[in-house]
C-alpha positions as CSV (number, residue, x, y, z in Angstrom):
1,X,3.5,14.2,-17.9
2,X,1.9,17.2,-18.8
3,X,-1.2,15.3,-20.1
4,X,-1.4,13.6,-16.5
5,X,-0.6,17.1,-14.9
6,X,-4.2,18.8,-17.0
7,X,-6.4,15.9,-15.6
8,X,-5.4,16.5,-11.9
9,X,-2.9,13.6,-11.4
10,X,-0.2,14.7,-9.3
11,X,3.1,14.1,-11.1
12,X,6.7,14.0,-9.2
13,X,9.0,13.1,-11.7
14,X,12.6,11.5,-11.5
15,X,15.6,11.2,-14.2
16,X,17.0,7.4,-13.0
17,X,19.4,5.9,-15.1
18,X,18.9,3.1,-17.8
19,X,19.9,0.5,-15.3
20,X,17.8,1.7,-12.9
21,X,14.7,1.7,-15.0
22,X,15.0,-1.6,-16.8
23,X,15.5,-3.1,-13.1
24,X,12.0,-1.0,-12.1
25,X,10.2,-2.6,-15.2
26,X,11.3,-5.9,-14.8
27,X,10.5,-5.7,-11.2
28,X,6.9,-4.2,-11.9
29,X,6.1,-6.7,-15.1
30,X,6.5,-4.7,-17.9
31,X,8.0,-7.1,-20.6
32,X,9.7,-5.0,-23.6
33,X,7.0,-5.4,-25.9
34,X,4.8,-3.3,-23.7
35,X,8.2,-1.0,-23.1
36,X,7.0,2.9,-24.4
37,X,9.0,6.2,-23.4
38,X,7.5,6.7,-19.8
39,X,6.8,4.8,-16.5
40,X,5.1,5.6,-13.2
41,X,3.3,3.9,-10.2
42,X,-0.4,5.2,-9.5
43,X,-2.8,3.6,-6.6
44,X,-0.4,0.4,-6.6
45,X,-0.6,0.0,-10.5
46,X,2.1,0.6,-13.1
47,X,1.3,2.2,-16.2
48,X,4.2,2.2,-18.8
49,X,4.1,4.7,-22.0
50,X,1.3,7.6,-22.8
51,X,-1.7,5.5,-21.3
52,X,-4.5,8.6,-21.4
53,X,-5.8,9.8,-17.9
54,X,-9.1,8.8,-18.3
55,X,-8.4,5.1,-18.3
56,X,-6.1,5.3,-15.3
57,X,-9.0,7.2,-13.4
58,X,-11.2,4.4,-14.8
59,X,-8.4,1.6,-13.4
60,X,-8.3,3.0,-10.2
61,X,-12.0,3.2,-10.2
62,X,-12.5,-0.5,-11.1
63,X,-9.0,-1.5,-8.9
64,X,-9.4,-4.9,-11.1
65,X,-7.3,-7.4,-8.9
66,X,-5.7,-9.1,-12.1
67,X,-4.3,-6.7,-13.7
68,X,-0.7,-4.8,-12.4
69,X,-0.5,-2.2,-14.8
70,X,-1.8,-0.3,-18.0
71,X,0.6,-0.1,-21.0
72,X,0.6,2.0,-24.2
73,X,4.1,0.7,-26.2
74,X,6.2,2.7,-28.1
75,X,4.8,6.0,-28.9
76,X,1.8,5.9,-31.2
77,X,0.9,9.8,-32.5
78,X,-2.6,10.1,-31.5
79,X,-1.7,9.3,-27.9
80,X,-1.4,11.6,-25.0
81,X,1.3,14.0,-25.4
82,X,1.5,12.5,-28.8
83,X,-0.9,14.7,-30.8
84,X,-0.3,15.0,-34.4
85,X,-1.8,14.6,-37.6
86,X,-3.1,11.4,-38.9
87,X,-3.0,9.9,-35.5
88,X,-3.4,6.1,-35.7
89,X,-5.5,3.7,-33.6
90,X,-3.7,2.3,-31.0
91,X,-4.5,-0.4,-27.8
92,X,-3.9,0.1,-24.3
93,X,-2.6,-2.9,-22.8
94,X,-3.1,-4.3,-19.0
95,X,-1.0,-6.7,-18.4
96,X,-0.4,-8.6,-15.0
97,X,2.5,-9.8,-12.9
98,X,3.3,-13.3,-14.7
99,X,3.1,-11.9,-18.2
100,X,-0.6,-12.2,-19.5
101,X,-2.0,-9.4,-21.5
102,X,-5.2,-8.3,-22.8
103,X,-6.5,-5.1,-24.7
104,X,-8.3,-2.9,-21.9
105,X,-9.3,0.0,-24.7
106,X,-8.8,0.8,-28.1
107,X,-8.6,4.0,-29.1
């Protein structure tokens, strides 16, 4: 959130409860193995876990009509909000509404 917050994104954060946000990412898309600790709607897109702002500026730039969301699961240290040592490569995912996936960045 913060991460979002430093790139200009305006953030308006909500504590739901579990049922609540399993029923949001089922209804948005987001199969479990693309599940990671955060979710939000941006321009009509989803983007599920620590997805870095410059690739959500860059979807929203492209508006690419297949894809529904971007996804970054679990919580790889390197990530957004994630910073650590030894951060490992990880993929951001953009997936679409009947379950296809491809890698839209490595990083």
């Amino acid at each position: 959130m913060v991460h979002l917050q430093e790139n200009g994104f305006e953030v308006d954060s909500r504590d739901v409860t579990e049922q609540r946000l399993v029923a949001f990412k089922s209804e948005h898309g987001i199969a479990r193995m693309l599940e990671g600790c955060h979710t939000a709607t941006v321009g009509g897109y989803v983007v599920e876990g620590h997805v870095p702002a410059d690739l959500i500026d860059r979807l929203l730039a492209e508006r690419p009509q297949d894809v529904a969301g971007l996804a970054v699961p679990g919580m790889p240290v390197g990530s957004p909000g994630m910073e650590g040592p030894n951060p490992e490569p990880y993929d951001i995912i953009a997936f679409d509404g009947q379950g296809n996936t491809r890698v839209y960045e490595r990083r």
